[in-house]
PyMOL Python script that loads the backbone (N, CA, C, O; Angstrom):
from pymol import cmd

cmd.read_pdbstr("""\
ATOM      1  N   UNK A   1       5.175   1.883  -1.558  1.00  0.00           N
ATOM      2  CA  UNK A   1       4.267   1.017  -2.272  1.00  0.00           C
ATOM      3  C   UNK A   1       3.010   0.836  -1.424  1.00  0.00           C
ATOM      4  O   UNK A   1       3.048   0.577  -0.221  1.00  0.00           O
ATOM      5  N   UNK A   2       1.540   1.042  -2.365  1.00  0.00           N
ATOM      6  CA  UNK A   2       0.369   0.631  -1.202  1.00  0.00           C
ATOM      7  C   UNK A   2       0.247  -0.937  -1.605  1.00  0.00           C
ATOM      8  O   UNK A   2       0.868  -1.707  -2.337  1.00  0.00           O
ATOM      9  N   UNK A   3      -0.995  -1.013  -0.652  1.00  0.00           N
ATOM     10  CA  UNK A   3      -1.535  -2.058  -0.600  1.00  0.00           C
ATOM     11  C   UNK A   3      -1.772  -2.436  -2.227  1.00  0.00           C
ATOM     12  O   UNK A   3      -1.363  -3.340  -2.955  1.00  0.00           O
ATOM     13  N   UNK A   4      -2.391  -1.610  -2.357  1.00  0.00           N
ATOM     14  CA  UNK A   4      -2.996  -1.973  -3.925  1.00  0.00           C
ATOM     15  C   UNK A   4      -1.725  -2.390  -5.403  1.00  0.00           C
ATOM     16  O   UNK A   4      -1.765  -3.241  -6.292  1.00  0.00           O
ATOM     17  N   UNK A   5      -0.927  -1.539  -5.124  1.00  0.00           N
ATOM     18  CA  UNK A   5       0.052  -1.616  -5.789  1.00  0.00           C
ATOM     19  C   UNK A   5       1.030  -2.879  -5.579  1.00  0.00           C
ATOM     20  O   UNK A   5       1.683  -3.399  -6.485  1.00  0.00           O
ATOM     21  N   UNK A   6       1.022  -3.229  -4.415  1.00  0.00           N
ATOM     22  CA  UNK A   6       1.502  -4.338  -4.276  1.00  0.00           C
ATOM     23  C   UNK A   6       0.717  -5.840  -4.614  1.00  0.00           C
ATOM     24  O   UNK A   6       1.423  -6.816  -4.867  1.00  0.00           O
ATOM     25  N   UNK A   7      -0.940  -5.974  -4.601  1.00  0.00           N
ATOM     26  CA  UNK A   7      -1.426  -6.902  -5.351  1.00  0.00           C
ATOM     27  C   UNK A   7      -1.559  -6.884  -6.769  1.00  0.00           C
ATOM     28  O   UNK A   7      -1.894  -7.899  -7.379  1.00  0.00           O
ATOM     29  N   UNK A   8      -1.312  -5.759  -7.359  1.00  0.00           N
ATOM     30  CA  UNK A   8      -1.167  -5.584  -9.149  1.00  0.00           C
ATOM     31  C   UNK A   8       0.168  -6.319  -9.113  1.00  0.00           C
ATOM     32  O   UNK A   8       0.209  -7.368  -9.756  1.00  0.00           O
ATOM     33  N   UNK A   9       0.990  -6.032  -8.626  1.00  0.00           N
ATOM     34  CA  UNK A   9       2.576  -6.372  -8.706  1.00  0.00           C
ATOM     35  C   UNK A   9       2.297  -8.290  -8.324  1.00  0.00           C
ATOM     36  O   UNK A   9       2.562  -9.247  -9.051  1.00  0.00           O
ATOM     37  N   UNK A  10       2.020  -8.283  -7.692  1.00  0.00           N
ATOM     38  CA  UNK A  10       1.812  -9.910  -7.188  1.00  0.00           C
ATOM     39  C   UNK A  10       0.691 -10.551  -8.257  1.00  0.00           C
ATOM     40  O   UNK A  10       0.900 -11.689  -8.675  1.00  0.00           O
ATOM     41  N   UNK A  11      -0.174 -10.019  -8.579  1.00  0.00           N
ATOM     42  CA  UNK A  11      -0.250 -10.425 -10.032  1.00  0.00           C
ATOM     43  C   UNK A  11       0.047 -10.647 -11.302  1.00  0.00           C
ATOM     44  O   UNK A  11      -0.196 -11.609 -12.031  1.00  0.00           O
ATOM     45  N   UNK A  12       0.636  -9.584 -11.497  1.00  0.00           N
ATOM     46  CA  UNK A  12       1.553  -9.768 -12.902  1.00  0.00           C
ATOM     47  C   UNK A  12       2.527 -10.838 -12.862  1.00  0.00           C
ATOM     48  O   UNK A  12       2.659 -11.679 -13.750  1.00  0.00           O
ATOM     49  N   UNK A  13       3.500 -10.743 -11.327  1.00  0.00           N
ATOM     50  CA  UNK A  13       4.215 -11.546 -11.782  1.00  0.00           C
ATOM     51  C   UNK A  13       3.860 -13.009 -11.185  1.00  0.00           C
ATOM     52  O   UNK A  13       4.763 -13.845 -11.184  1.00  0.00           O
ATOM     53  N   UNK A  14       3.011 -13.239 -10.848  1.00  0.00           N
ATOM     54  CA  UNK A  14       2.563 -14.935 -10.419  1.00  0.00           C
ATOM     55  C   UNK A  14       1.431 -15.140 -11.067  1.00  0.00           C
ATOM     56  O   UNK A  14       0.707 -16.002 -10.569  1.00  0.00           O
ATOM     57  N   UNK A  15       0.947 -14.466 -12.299  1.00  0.00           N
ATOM     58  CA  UNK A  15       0.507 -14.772 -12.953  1.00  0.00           C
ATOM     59  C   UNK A  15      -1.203 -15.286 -12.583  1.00  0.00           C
ATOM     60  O   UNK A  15      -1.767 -16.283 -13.034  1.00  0.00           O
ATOM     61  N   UNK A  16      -1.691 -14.398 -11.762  1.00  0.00           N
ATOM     62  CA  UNK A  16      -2.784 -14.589 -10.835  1.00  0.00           C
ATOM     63  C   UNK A  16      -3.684 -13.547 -11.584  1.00  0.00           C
ATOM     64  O   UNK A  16      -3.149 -12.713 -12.314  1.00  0.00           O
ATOM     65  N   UNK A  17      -5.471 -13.593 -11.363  1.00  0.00           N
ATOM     66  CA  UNK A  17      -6.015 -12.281 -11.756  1.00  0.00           C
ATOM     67  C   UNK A  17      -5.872 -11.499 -10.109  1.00  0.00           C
ATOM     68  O   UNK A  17      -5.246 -11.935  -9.143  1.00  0.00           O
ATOM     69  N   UNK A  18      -6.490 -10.527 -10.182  1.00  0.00           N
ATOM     70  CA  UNK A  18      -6.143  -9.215  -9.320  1.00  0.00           C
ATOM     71  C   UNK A  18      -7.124  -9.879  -8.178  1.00  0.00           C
ATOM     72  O   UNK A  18      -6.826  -9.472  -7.055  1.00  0.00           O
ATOM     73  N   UNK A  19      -8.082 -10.687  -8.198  1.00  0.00           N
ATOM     74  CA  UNK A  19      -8.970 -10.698  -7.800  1.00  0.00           C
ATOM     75  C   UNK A  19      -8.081 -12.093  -6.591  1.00  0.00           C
ATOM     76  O   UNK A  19      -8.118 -11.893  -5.376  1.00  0.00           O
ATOM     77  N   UNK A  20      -7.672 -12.831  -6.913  1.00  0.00           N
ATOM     78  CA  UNK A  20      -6.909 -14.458  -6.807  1.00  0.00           C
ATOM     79  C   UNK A  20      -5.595 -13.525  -5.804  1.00  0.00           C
ATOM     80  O   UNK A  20      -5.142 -14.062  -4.793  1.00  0.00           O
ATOM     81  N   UNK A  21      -5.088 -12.077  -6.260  1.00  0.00           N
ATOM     82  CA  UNK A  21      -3.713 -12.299  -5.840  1.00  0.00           C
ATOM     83  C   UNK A  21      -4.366 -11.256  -4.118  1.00  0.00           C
ATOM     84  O   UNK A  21      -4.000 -11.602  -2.995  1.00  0.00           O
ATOM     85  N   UNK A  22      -5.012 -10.438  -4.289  1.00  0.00           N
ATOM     86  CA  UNK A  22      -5.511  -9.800  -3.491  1.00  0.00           C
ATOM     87  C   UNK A  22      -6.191 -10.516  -2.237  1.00  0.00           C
ATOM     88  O   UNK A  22      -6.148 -10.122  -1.071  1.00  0.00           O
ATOM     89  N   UNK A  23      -6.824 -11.647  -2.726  1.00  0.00           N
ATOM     90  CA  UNK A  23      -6.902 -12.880  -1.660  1.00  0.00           C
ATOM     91  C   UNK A  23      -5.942 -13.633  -1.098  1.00  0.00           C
ATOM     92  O   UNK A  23      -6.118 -14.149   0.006  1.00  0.00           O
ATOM     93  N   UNK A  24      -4.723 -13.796  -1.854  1.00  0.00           N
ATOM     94  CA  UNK A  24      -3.611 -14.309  -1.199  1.00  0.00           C
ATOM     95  C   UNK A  24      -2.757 -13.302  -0.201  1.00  0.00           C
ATOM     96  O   UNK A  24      -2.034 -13.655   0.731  1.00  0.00           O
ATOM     97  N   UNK A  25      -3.049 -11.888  -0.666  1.00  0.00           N
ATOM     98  CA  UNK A  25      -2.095 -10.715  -0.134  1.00  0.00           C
ATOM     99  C   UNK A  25      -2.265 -10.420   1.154  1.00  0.00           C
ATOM    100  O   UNK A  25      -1.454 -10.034   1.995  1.00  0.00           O
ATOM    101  N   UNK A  26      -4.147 -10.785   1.258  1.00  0.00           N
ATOM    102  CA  UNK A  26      -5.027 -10.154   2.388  1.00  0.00           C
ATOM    103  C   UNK A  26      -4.938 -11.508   3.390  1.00  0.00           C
ATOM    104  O   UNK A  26      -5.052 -11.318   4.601  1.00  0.00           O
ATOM    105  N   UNK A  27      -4.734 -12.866   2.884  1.00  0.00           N
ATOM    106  CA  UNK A  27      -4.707 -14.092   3.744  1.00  0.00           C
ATOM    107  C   UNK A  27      -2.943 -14.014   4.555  1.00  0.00           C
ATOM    108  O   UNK A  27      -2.785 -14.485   5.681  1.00  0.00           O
ATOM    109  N   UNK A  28      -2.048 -13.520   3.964  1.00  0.00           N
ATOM    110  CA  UNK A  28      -0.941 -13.566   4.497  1.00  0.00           C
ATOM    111  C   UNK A  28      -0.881 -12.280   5.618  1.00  0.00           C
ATOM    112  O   UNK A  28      -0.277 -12.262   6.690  1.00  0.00           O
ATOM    113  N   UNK A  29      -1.722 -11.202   4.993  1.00  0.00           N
ATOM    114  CA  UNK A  29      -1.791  -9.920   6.445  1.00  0.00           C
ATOM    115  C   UNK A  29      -2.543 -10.541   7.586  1.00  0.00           C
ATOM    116  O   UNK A  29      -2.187 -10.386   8.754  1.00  0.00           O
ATOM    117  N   UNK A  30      -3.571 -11.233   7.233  1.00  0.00           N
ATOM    118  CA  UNK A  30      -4.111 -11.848   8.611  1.00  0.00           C
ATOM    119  C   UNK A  30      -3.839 -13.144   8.947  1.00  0.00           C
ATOM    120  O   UNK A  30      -4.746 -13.834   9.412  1.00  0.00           O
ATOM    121  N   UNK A  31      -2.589 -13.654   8.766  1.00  0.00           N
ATOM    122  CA  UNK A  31      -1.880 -14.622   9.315  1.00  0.00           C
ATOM    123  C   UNK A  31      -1.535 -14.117  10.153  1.00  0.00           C
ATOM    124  O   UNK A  31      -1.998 -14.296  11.280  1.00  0.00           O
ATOM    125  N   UNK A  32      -0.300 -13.057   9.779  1.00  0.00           N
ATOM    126  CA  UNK A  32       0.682 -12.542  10.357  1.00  0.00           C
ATOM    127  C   UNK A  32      -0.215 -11.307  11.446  1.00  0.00           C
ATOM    128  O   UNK A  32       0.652 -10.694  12.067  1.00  0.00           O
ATOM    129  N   UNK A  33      -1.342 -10.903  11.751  1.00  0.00           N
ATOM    130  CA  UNK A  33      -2.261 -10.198  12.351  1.00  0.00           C
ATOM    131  C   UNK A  33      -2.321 -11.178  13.777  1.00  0.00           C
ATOM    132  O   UNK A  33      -1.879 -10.976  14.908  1.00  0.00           O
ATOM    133  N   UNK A  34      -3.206 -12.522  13.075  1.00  0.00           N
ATOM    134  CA  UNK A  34      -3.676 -13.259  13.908  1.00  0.00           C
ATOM    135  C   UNK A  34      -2.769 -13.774  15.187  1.00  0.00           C
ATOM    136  O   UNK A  34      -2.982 -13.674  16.396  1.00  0.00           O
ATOM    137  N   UNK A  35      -1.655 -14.374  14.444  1.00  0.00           N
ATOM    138  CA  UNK A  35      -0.381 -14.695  15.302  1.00  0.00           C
ATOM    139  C   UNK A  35       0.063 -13.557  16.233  1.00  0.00           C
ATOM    140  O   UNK A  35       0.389 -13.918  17.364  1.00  0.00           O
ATOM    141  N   UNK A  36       0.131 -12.249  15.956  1.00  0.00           N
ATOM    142  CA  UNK A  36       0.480 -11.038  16.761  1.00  0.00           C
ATOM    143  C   UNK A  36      -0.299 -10.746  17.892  1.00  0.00           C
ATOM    144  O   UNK A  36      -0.064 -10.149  18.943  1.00  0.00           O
ATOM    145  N   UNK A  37      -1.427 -11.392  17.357  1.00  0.00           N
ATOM    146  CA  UNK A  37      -3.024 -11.420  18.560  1.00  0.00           C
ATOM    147  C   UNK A  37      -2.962 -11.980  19.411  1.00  0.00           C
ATOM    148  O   UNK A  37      -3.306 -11.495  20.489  1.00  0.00           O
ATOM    149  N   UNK A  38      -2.399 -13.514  19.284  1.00  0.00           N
ATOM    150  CA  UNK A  38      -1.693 -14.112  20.605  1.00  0.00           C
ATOM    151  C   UNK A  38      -0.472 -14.437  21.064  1.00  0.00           C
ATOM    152  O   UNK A  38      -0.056 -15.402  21.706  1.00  0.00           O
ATOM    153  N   UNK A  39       0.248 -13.051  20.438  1.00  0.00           N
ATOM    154  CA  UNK A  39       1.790 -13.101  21.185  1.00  0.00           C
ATOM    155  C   UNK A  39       2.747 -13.922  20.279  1.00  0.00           C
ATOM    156  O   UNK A  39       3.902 -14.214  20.588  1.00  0.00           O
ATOM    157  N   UNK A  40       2.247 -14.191  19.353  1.00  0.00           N
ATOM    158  CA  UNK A  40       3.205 -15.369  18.781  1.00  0.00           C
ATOM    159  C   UNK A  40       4.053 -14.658  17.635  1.00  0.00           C
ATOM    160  O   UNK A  40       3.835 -13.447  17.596  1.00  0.00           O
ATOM    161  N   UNK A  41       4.999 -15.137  16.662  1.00  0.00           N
ATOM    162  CA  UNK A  41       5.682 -14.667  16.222  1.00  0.00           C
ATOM    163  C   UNK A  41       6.027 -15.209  15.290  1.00  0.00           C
ATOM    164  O   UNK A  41       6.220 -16.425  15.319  1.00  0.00           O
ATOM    165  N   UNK A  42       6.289 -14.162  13.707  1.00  0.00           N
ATOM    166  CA  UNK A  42       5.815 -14.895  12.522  1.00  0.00           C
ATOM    167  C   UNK A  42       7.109 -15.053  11.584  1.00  0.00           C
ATOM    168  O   UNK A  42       7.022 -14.118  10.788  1.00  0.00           O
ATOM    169  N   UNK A  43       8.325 -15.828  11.285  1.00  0.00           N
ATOM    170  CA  UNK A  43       9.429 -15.661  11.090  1.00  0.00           C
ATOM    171  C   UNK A  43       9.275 -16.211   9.470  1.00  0.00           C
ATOM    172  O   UNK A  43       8.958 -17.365   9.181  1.00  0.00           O
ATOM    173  N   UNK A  44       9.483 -15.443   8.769  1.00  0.00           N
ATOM    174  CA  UNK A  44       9.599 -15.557   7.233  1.00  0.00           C
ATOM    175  C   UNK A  44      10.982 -15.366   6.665  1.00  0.00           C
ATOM    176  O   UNK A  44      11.523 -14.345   6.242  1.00  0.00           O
ATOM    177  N   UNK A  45      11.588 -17.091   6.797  1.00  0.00           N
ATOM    178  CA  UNK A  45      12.920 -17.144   6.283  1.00  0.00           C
ATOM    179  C   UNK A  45      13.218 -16.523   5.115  1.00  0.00           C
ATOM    180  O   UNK A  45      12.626 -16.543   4.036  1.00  0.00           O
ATOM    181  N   UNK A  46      14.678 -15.705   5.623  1.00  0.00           N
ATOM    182  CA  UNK A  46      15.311 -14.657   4.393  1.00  0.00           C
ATOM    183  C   UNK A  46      14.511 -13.562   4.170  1.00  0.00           C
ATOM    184  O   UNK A  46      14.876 -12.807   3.269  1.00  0.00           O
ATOM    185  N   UNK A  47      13.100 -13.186   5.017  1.00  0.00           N
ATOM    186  CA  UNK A  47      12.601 -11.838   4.816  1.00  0.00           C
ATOM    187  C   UNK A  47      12.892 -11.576   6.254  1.00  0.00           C
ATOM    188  O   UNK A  47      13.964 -10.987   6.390  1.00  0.00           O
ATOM    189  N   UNK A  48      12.061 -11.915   7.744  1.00  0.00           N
ATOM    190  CA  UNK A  48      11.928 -11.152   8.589  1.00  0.00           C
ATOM    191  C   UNK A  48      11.757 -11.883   9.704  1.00  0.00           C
ATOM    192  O   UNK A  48      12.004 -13.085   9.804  1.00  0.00           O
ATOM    193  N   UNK A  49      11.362 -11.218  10.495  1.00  0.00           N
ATOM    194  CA  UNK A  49      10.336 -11.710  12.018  1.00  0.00           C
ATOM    195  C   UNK A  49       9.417 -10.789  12.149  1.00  0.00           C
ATOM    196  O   UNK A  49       9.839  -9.635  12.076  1.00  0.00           O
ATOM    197  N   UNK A  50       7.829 -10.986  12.390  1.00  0.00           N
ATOM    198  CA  UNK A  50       7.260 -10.223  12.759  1.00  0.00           C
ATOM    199  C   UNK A  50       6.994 -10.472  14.689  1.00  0.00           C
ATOM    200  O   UNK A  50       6.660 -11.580  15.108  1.00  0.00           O
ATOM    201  N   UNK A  51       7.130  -9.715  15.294  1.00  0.00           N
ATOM    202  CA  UNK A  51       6.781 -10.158  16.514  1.00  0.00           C
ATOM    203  C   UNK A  51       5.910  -8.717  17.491  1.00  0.00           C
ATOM    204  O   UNK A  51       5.547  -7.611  17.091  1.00  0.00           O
ATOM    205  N   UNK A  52       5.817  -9.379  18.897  1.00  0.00           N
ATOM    206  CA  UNK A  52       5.056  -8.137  19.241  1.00  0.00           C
ATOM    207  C   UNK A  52       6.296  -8.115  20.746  1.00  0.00           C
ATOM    208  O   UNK A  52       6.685  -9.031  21.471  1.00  0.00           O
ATOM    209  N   UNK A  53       6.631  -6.542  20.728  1.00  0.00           N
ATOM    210  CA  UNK A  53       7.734  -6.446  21.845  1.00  0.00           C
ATOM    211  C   UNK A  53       6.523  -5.657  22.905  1.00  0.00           C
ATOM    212  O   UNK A  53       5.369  -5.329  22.629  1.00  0.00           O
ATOM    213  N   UNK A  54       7.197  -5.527  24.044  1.00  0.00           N
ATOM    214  CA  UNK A  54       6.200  -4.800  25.323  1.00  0.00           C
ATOM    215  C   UNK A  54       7.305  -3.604  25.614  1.00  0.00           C
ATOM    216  O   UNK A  54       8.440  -4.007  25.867  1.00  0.00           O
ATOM    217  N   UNK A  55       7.086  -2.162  25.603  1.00  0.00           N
ATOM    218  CA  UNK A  55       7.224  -1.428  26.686  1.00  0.00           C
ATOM    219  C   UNK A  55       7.062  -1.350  27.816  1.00  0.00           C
ATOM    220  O   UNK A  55       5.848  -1.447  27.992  1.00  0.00           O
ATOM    221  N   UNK A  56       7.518  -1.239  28.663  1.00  0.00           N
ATOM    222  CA  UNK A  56       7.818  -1.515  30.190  1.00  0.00           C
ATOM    223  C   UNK A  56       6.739  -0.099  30.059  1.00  0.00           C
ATOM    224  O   UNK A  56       6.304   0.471  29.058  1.00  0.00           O
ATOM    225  N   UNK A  57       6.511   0.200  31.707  1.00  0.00           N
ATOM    226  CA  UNK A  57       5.497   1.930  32.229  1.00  0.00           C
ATOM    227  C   UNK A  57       6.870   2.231  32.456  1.00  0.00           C
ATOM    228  O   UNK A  57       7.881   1.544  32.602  1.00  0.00           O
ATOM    229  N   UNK A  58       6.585   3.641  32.444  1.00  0.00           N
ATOM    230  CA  UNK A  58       7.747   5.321  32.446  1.00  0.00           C
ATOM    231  C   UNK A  58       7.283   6.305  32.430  1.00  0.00           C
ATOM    232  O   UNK A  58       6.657   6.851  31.522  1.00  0.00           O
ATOM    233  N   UNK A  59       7.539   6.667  33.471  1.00  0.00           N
ATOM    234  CA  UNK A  59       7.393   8.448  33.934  1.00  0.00           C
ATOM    235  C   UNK A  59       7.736   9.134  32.544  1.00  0.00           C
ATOM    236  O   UNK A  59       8.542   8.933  31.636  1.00  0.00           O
ATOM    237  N   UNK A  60       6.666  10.098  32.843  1.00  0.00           N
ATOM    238  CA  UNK A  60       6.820  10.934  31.831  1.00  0.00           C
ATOM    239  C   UNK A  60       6.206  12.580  32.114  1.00  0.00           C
ATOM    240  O   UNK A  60       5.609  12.921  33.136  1.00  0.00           O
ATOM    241  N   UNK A  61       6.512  13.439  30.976  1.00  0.00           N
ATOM    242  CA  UNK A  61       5.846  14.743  31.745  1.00  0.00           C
ATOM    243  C   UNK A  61       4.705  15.678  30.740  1.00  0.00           C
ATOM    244  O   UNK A  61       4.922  16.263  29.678  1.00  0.00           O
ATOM    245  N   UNK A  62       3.938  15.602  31.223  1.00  0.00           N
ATOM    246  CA  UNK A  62       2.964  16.708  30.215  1.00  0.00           C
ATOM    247  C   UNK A  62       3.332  18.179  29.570  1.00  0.00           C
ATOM    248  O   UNK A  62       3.427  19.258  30.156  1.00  0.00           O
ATOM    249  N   UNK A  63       3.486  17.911  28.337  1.00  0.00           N
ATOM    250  CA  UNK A  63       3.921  18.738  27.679  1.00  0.00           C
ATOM    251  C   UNK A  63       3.529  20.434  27.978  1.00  0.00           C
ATOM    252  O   UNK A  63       4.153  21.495  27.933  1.00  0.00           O
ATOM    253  N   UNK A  64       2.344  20.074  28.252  1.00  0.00           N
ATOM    254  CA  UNK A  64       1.634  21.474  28.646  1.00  0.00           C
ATOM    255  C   UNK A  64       1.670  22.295  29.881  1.00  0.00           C
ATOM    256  O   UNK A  64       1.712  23.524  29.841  1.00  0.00           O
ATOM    257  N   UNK A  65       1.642  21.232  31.573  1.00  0.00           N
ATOM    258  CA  UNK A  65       1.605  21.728  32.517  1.00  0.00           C
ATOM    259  C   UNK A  65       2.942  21.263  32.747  1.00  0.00           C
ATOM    260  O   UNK A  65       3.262  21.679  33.860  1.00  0.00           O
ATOM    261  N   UNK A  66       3.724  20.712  32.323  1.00  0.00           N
ATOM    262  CA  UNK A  66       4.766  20.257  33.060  1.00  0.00           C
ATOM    263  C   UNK A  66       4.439  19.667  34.388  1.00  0.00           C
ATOM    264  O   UNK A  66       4.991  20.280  35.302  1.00  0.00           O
ATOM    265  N   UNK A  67       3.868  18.880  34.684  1.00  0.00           N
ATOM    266  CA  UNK A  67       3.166  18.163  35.176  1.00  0.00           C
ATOM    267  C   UNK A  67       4.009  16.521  34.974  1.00  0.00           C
ATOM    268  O   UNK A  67       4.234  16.005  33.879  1.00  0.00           O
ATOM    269  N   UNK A  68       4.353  15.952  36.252  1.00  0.00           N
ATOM    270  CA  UNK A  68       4.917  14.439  36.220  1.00  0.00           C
ATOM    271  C   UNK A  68       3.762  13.211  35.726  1.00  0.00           C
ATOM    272  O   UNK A  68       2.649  13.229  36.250  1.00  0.00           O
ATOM    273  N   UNK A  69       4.131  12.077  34.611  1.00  0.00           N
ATOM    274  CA  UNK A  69       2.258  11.842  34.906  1.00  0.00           C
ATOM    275  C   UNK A  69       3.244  10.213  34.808  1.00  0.00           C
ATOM    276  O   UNK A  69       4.469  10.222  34.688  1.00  0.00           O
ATOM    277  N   UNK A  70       2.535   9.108  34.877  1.00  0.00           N
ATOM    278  CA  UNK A  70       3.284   7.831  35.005  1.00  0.00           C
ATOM    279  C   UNK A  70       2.146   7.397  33.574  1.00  0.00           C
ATOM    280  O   UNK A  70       0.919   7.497  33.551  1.00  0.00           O
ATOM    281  N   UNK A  71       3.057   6.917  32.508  1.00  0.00           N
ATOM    282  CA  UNK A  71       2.920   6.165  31.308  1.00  0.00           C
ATOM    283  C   UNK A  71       3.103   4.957  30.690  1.00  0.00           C
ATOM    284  O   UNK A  71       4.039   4.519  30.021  1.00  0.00           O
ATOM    285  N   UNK A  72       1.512   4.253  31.197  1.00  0.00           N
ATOM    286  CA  UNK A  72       1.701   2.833  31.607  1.00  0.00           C
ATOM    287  C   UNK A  72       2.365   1.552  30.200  1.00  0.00           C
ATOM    288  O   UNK A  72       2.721   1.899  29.074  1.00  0.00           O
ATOM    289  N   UNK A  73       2.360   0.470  30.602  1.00  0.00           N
ATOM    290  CA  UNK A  73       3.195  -0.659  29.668  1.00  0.00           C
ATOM    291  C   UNK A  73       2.401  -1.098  29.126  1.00  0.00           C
ATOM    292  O   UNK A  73       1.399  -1.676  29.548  1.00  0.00           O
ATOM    293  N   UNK A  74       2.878  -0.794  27.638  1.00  0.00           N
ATOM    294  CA  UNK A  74       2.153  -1.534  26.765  1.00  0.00           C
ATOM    295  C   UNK A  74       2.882  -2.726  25.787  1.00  0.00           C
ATOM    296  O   UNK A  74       4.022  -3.148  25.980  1.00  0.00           O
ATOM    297  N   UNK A  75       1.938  -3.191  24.654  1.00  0.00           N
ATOM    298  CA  UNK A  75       2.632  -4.061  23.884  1.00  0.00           C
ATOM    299  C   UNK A  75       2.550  -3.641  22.142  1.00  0.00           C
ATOM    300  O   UNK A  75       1.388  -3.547  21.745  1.00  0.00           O
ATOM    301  N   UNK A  76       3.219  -3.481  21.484  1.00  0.00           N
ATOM    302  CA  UNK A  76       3.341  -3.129  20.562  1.00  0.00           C
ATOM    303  C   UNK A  76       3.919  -4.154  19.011  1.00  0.00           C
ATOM    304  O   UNK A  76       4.927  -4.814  19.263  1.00  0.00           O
ATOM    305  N   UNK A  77       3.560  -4.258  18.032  1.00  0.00           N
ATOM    306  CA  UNK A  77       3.816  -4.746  17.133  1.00  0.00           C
ATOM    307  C   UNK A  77       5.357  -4.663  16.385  1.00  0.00           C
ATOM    308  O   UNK A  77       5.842  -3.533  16.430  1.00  0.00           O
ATOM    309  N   UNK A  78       6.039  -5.511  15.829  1.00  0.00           N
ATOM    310  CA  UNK A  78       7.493  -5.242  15.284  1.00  0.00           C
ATOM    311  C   UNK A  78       8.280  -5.837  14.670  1.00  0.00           C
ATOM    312  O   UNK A  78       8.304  -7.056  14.835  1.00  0.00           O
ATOM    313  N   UNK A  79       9.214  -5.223  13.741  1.00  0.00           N
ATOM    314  CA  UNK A  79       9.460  -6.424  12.596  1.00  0.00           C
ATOM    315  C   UNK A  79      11.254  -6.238  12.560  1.00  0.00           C
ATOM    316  O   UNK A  79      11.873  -5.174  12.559  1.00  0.00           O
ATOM    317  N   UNK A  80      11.684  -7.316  12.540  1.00  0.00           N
ATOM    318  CA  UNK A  80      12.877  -7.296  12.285  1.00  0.00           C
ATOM    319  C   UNK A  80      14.121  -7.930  11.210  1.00  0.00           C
ATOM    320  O   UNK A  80      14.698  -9.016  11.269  1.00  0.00           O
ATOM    321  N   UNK A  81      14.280  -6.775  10.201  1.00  0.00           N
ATOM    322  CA  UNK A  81      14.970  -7.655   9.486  1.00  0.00           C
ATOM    323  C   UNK A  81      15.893  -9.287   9.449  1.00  0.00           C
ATOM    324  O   UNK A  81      16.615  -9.754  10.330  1.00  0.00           O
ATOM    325  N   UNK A  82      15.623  -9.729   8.428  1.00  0.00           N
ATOM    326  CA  UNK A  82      16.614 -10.856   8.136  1.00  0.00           C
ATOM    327  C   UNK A  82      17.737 -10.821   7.461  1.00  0.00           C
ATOM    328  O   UNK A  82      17.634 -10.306   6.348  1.00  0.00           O
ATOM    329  N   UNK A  83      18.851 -11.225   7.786  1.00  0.00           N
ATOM    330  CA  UNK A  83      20.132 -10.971   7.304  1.00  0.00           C
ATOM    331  C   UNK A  83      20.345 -11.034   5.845  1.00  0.00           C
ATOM    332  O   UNK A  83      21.318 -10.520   5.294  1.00  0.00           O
ATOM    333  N   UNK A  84      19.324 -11.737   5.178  1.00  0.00           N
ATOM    334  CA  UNK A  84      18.986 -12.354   3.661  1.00  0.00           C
ATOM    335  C   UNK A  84      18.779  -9.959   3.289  1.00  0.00           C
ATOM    336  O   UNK A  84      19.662  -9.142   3.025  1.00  0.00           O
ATOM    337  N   UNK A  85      17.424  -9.786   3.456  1.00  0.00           N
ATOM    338  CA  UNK A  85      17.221  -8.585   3.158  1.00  0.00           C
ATOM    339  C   UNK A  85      18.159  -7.520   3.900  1.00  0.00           C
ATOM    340  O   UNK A  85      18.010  -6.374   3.475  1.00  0.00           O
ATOM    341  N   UNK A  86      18.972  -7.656   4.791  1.00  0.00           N
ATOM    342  CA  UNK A  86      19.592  -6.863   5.149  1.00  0.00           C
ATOM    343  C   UNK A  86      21.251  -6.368   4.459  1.00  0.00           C
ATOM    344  O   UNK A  86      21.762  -5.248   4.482  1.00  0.00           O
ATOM    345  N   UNK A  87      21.734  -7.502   3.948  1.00  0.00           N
ATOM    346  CA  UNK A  87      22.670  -7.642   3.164  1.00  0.00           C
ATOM    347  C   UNK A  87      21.893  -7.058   2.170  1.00  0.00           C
ATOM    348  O   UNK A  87      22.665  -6.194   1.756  1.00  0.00           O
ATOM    349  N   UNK A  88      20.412  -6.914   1.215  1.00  0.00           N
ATOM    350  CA  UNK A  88      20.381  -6.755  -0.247  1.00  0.00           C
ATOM    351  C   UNK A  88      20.165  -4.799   0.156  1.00  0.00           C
ATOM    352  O   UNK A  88      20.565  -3.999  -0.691  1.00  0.00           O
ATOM    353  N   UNK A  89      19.778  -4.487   0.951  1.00  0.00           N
ATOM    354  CA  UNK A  89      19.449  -2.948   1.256  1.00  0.00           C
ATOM    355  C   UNK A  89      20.693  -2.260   1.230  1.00  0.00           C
ATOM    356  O   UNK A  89      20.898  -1.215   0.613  1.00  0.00           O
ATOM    357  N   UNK A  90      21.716  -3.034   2.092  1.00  0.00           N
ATOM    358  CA  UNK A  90      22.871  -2.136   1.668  1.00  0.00           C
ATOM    359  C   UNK A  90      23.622  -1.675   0.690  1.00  0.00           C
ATOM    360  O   UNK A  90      24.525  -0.874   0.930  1.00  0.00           O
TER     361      UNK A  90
END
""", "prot")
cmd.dss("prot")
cmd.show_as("cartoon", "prot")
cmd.util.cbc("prot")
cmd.orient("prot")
């Protein structure tokens, strides 16, 4: 499903114009953006957690020279089901 398809869908059924639901669609991505921006973590009972996890640095090797190179720590974005949606997927 895109973006787009998912504010037609959030319109029809909340009964919003396209214009109303697309503002609500785009205010909840940059909630959940903003909070990720400072580490914080966005828990939407019976859907999820959005949070941001860190990779530790790790050696690693260049594909090309085979070459050892060190591959520093970063932080990355991540979502983890809720037992609510995890029970309905199966």
């Amino acid at each position: 499903m895109t973006k787009n398809q998912l504010i037609e869908k959030v319109a029809k059924k909340s009964h919003l114009t396209k214009r109303a639901a697309q503002d609500a669609v785009n205010a909840v991505f940059d909630l959940i953006r903003d909070n990720l921006q400072r580490g914080e973590k966005t828990i939407i009972t019976g859907f999820g957690t959005f949070l941001v996890r860190s990779r530790a640095a790790r050696r690693g090797r260049n594909p090309q020279t085979g070459e050892a190179i060190q591959i520093p720590s970063k932080k990355l974005p991540g979502f983890t089901a809720g037992k609510t949606i995890k029970r309905q997927v199966r």
